[in-house]
N, C-alpha and C positions, 0 to 999 in steps of 0.2 A: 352367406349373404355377401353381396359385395356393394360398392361405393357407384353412384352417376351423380353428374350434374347436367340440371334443368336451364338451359338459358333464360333470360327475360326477353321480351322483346328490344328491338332496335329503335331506341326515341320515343317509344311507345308514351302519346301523352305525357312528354316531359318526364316520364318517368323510367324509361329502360333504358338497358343498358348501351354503349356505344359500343364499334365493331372491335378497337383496339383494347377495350378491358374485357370484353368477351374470350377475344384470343388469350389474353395474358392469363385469366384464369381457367381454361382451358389450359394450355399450356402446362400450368399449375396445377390443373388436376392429374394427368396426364405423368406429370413427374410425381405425385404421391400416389398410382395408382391405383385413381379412377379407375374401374371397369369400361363407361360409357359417357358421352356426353348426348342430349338432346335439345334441338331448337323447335320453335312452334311457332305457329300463325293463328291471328285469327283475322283482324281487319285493316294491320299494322306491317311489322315486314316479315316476309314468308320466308318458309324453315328451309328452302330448299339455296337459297343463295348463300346464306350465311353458312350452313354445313358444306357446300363446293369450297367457299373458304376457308375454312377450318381444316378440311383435307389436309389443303396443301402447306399446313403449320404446325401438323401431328404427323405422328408413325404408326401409334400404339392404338388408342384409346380405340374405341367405340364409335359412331358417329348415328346417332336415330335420329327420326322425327317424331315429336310428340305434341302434336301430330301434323299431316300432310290433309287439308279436310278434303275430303270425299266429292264434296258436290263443288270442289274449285274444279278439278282435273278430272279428264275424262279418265277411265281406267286403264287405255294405251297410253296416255299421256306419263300416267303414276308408273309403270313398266318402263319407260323409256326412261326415267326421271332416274328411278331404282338403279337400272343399270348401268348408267353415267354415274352415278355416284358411288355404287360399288366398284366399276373400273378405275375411277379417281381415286378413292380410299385405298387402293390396294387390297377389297375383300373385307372391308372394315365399316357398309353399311348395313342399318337395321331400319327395316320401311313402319315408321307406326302411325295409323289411318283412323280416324274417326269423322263421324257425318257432322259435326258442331251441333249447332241448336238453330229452332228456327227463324232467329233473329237475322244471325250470321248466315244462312243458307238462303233465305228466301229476300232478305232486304239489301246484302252484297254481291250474292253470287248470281241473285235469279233462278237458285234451283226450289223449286216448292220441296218443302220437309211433309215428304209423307210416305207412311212404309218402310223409314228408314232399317228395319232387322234385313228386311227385304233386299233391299238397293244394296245394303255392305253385302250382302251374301254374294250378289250378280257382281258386283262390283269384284270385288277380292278372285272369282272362279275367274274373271276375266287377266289382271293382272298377272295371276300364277300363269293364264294359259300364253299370254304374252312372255312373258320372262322364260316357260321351257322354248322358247324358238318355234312352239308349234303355229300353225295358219289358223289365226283367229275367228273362229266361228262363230256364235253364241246367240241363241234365240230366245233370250229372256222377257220377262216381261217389264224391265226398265234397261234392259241393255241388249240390243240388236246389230250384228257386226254378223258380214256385213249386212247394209242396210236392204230386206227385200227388193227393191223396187226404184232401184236407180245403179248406176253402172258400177259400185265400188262392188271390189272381189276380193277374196280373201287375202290378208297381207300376214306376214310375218318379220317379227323384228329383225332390222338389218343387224344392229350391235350382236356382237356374240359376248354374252355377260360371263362375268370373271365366274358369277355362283348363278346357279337357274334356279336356285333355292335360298334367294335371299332372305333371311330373319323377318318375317311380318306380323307387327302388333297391332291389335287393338284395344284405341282406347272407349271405355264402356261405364255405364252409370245405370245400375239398373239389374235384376236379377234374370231378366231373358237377355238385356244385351251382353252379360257378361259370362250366358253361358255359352254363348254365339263364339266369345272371343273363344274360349276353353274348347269350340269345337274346331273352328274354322284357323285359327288363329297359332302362331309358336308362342306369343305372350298375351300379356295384356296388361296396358297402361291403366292405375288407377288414380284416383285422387279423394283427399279428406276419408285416406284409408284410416282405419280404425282399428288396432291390433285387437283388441275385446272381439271385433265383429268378424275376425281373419276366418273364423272358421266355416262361418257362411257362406263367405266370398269364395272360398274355396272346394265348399260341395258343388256352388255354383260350376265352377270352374269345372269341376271331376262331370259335372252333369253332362254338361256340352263333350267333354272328351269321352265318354263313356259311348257316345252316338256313332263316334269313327273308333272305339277300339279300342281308345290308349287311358293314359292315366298321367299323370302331370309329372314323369322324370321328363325332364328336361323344358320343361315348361316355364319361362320367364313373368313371375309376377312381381311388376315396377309398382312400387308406390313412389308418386310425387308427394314430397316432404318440403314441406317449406322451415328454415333451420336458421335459429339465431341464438349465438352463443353468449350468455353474459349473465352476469351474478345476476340481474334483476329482473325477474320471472315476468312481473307487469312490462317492464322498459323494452323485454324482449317479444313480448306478445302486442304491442303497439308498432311492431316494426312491422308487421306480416298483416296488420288486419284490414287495411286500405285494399288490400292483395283479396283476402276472403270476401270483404264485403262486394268485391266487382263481382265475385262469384256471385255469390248470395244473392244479388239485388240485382246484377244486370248481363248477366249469362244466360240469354234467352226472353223469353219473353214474360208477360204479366200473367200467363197462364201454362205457359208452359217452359220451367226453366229447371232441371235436373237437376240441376246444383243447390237448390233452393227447395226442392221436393225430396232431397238425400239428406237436410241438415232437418227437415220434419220426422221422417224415419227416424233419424238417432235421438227424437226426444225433444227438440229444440223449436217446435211451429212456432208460439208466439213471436221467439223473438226472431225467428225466420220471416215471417210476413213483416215485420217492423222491422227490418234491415230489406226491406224490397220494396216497401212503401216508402220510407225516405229514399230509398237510391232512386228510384222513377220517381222521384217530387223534384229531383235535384241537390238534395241536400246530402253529397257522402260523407260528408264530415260526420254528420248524427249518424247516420246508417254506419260508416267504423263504430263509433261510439257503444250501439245497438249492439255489435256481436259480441256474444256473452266469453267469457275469459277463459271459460271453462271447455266451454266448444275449441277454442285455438290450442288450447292443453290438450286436447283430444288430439286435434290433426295434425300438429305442429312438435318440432323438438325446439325446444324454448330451455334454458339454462345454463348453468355451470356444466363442464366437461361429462363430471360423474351423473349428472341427469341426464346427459343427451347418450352416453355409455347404457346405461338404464335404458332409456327410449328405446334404441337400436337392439339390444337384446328383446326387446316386448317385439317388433317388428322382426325379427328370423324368428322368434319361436310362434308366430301366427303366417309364418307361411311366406314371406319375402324372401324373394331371391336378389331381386335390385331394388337398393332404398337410391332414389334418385333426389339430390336435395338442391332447394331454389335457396338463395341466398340471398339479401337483404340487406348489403353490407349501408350505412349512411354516407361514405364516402368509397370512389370504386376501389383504391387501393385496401381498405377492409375487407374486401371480397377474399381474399389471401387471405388475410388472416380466419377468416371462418371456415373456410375449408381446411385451412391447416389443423384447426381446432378440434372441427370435425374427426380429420382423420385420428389426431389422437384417440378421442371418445370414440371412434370406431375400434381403435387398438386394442382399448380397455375392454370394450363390451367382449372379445373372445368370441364374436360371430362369423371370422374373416372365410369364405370360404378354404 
């Protein structure tokens, strides 16, 4: 298994992080040997500016999106995006794409959420067939290039990309979306993975790859981990659940929210509706409150060294290949120190690829 880190967003709601302690700990990762780092977007600032940045302040690491949404950019637009930033990286990007939810898709972007297995499938054949240099054709039924019936003709990418087979994840919530990833996909981004449940996630996985032939060597599965290190198991699960509860309660909509329908699955409906009702009342304070201790024990590395050493061994022996973790530090120079921590208890677990 090996080590990523997740950024936060940028000022995100008074609460993310800024660009110069992003790099520092990047940086940091980077010299204790991170495998990867990843930025994200959802309505706040997007993954694609901050990783051009970060390029040009690393050598080594990794640099993904987790993720680039689907219905912001057209799928020549993601191919073009890809390539500039793998020629920037030096061959050091990884594209990872998900459609968000329908909050974010239809109330930001303007794209109606509908068919999404559908749209990522047309979408991704498009991307790939932009990124080999070939003249983009494609007669789908949400993706047309060119367009019938007006003058545009077939184009191909002017850049000539560093790799024509840049690393593409997707991230996935869901037992068809995630065999999509395992077909279509070189990884796939997860979240509020559950080492107990690794091995579901993973026929999953085998299912979709089983459709083109292969089987999961070399197949990258990311769990995002959210990680806080400290003797006091409550003090450390109060740090992360502000974080859960946006999931929970407002990651989509009143009827349709993934995040909120994966925490019913593992057991948790009551108090999943009651952290979804107070977040759409207004009231996140109660709705943190709501989520239960047990549930953030589950999805989270919360402790002393020798527990999160523990954690990391349950996550490689359920089938992680990248444990990717958010950090939570209360002041930004702490961010250091919890990855420093980390990697300790990565040392100790004996999971190091």
């Amino acid at each position: 298994m090996r080590l990523g880190l997740n950024l936060r967003y940028l000022g995100a709601l008074g609460a993310g992080a800024d660009p110069q302690t992003s790099a520092v700990q990047v940086r940091e990762a980077e010299r204790l040997g991170f495998s990867v780092v990843w930025t994200a977007e959802v309505f706040s600032s997007d993954a694609v500016s901050l990783l051009g940045w970060l390029a040009a302040q690393t050598s080594r690491i990794g640099l993904g999106t987790a993720v680039m949404q689907i219905p912001a950019r057209t799928p020549t637009m993601t191919a073009m995006t890809a390539a500039t930033l793998d020629l920037l990286s030096g061959g050091r990007f990884r594209l990872g794409l998900g459609v968000s939810g329908p909050q974010v898709s239809e109330g930001w972007h303007g794209a109606r959420f509908d068919r999404p297995l559908a749209r990522t499938r047309e979408y991704v054949d498009v991307v790939r067939l932009a990124l080999r240099r070939q003249d983009v054709v494609y007669d789908g039924e949400h993706h047309r290039l060119p367009l019938p019936d007006g003058p545009g003709k077939p184009l191909r990418l002017g850049t000539r990309p560093l790799r024509k087979d840049v690393p593409l994840y997707l991230a996935a919530v869901g037992p068809r979306n995630t065999a999509l990833a395992g077909e279509i996909a070189d990884g796939w981004l997860s979240v509020f993975f559950q080492p107990e449940h690794g091995a579901t996630h993973l026929e999953q996985l085998r299912a979709g790859r089983r459709k083109r032939g292969r089987d999961l060597t070399g197949f990258d599965v990311v769990a995002a981990v959210p990680v806080v290190v400290g003797e006091d198991l409550a003090e450390c699960a109060d740090r992360v659940r502000m974080y859960t509860t946006h999931y929970l309660g407002g990651m989509g909509s009143r009827t349709q929210n993934f995040y909120n329908s994966l925490a019913v699955q593992m057991g948790y409906g009551a108090a999943a509706h009651r952290v979804q009702e107070l977040y759409l009342a207004g009231k996140p304070r109660e709705a943190a409150a709501a989520v239960p201790q047990e549930f953030l024990e589950r999805t989270c590395l919360l402790g002393p060294v020798d527990r999160i050493a523990d954690g990391l061994r349950a996550y490689a022996e359920a089938g992680v290949t990248t444990l990717s973790a958010m950090v939570f530090p209360e002041h930004g120079a702490d961010g250091l120190g919890e990855l420093r921590a980390l990697t300790e208890a990565f040392e100790k677990s004996g999971v190091a690829e």
